[in-house]
N, C-alpha and C positions, 0 to 999 in steps of 0.2 A: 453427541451428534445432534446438529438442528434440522428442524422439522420444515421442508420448504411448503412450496407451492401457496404463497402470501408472497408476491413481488413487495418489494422495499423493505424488509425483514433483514438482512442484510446490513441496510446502513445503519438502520437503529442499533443492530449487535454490532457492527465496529466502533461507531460513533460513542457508543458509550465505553467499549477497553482503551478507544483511544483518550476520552478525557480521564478514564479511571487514571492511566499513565499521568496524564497532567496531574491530577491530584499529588502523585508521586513527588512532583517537585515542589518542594518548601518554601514558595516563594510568591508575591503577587508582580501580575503585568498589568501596565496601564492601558496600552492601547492594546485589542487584538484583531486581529483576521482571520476570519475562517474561507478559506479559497477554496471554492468550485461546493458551492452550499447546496447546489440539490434540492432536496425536500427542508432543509432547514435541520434535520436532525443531530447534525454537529453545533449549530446552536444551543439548543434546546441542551445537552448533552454537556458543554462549555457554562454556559449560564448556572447550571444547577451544580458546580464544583465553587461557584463563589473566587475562582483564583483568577479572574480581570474585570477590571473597572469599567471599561469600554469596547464594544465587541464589534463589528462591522463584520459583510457579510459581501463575497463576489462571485457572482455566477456568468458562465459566457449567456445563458438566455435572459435576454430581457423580460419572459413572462414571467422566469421564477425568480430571480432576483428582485422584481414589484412584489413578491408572495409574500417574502419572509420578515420574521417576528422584529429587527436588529435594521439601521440603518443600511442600505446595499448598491453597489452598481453592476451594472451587466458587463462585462470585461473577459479577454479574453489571459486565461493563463498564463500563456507566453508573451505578454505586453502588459504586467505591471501597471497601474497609472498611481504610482505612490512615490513620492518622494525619496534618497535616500535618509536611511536612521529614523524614517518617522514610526514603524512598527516597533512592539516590545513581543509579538509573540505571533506568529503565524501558525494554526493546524489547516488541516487537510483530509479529509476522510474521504478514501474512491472516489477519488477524481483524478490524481497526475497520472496513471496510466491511460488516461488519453491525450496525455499531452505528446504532440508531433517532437518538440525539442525541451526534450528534459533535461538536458546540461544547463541550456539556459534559461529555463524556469527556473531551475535551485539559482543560479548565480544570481538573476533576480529577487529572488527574494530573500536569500543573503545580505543583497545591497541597502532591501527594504527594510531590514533589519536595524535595530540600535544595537550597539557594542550590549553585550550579551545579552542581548535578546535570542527566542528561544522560536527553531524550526523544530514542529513535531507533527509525522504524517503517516497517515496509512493508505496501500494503493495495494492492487491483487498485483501478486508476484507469477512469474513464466508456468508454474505448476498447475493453474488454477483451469480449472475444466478438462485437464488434460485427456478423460474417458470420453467428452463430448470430439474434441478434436479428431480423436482416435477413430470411433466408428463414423465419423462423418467423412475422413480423408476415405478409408476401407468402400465403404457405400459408394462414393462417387467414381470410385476408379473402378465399381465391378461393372456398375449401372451407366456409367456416361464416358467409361473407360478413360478418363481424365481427372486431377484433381485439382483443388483451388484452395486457397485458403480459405477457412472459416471459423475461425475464431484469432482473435485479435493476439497480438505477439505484445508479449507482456515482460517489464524488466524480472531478472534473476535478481538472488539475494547480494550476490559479489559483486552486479552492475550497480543496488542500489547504494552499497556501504564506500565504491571508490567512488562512486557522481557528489555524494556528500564533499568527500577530499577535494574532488577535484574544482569544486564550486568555494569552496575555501571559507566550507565552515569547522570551527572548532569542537572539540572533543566529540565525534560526530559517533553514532551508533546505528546499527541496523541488525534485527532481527526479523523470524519469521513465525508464520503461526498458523499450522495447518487445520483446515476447516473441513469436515464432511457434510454434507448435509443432505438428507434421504427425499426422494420427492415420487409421488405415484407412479409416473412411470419420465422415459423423456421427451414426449407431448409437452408436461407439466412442467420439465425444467427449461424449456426452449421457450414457453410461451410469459415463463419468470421471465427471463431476461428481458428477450422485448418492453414488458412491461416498466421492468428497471434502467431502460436504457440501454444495456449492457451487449443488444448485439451486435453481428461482424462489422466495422466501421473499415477495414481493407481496404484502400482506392485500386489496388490490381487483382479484386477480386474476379473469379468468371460474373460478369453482367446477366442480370437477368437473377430471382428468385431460385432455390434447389429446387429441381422434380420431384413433385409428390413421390415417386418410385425410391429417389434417392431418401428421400426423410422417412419413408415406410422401411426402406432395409438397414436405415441407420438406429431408430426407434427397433426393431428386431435383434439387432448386433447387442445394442443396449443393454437390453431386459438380459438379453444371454450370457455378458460379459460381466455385468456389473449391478445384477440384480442382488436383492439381500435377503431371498428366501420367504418374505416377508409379503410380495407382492409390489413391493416398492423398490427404488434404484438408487444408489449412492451419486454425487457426485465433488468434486474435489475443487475446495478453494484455497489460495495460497492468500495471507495477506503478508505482507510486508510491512513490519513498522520500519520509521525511521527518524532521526531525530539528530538535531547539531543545534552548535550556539553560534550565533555572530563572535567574531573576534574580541576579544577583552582583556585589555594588559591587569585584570583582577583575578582571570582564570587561572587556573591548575595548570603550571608548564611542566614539560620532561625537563628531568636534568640532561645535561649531556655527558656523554658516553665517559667512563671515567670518573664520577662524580659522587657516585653511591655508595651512603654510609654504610650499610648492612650488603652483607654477601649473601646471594639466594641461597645459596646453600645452606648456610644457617638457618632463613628463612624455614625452609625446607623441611631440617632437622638431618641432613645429610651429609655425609663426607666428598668433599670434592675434588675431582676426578678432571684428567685431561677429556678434550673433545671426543666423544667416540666411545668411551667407557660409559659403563651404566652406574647409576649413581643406587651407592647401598647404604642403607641404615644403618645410624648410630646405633652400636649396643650399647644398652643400657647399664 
């Protein structure tokens, strides 16, 4: 379990399983990108794995994109200003869940891609705060007898692995990777986010700040629902990695259907059976 109440605690801990991941693959890239750079800590995080030559840096704000350590321009997500095939390796750490159109930021940067060049990215997945969500919708609808959104709607792990497909990157992967993390109470976790960025960005939110009434019965609902005995309160982040290559007639293709040398079932160690039967062990 991590220890909140330090806004930006967060991206350092993704930013570094995400290049951990990188480290993983056996190979170097020449050019990289790191998209939607934040405080810089997916730099910082990329840099110290030694696996690219050249690293560039794009944020939509102009004041943090002037901050960072790595060449950068202030750009927005969903508008690309890259060439096609000029990248070898695009990450991303919490940032494309706030992208408006995320089909066409991955085909974007698909395109921006060189023939197997490599997309690898981490964003919070639909799970993430879902205790916050809970006692806030509760609270509003006892106290103002209506509710609204308030917390941002976040891709699922099945949205994130077919937008891969569908953006038409190859051998494409997605997992997930639940996070708890305990914070003094949810004063504390509400006032994290703010600080990180991360709160309600909703354009058909109800207008206007929550009632103090509303944040005081939601902060009660809280501690009661999802306290940890401890005097402190859980709460839940999802991350979602995920990960594809540009197209490459050098890649790993399927055979097609009919093709295959070994029978699963051998594989297996089993005797094979029509559809619908259960497959039982060889005795030995």
């Amino acid at each position: 379990m991590l220890s909140g109440d330090e806004s930006g605690f967060l991206f350092d801990e993704i930013a570094q399983r995400l290049a951990d991941r990188l480290v993983d693959v056996k190979r170097k890239f020449g050019v990289g990108l790191d998209l939607g750079s934040r405080g810089g800590q997916m730099i910082g995080a990329v840099t110290a794995t030694g696996r690219v030559d050249r690293l560039y840096a794009m944020d939509p704000s102009p004041r943090l994109s002037g901050r960072l350590a790595v060449p950068a321009i202030a750009a927005d997500e969903e508008a690309l200003p890259f060439a096609s095939g000029s990248l070898d390796l695009v990450v991303s750490s919490l940032a494309l869940h706030w992208v408006n159109d995320l089909p066409g930021a991955l085909v974007q940067i698909r395109r921006a891609l060189r023939p197997d060049g490599l997309f690898l990215a981490a964003m919070f997945g639909g799970e993430t705060l879902w205790e916050l969500r809970e006692v806030l919708m509760e609270a509003e609808l006892v106290v103002s007898g209506g509710v609204s959104a308030r917390v941002s709607p976040m891709a699922d792990l099945r949205d994130a692995a077919g937008l891969l497909q569908r953006a038409g990157f190859a051998l494409p992967v997605a997992d997930r990777d639940p996070l708890t993390v305990s914070y003094a109470d949810a004063w504390a976790l509400m006032r994290d986010l703010g600080a990180m960025g991360e709160s309600n960005a909703v354009r058909l939110r109800r207008a206007g700040p929550l009632r103090r009434a509303v944040l005081a019965e939601a902060v009660r609902l809280y501690q009661k629902r999802h306290g940890m005995g401890t005097g402190r309160v859980r709460a839940s982040f999802e991350v979602l990695y995920i990960s594809g290559w540009a197209p490459a007639a050098t890649q790993q293709q399927p055979l097609r259907p009919g093709q295959a040398k070994r029978r699963l079932a051998d594989a297996l160690g089993v005797d094979e059976r029509p559809a619908g039967d259960i497959a039982v062990p060889r005795s030995e």
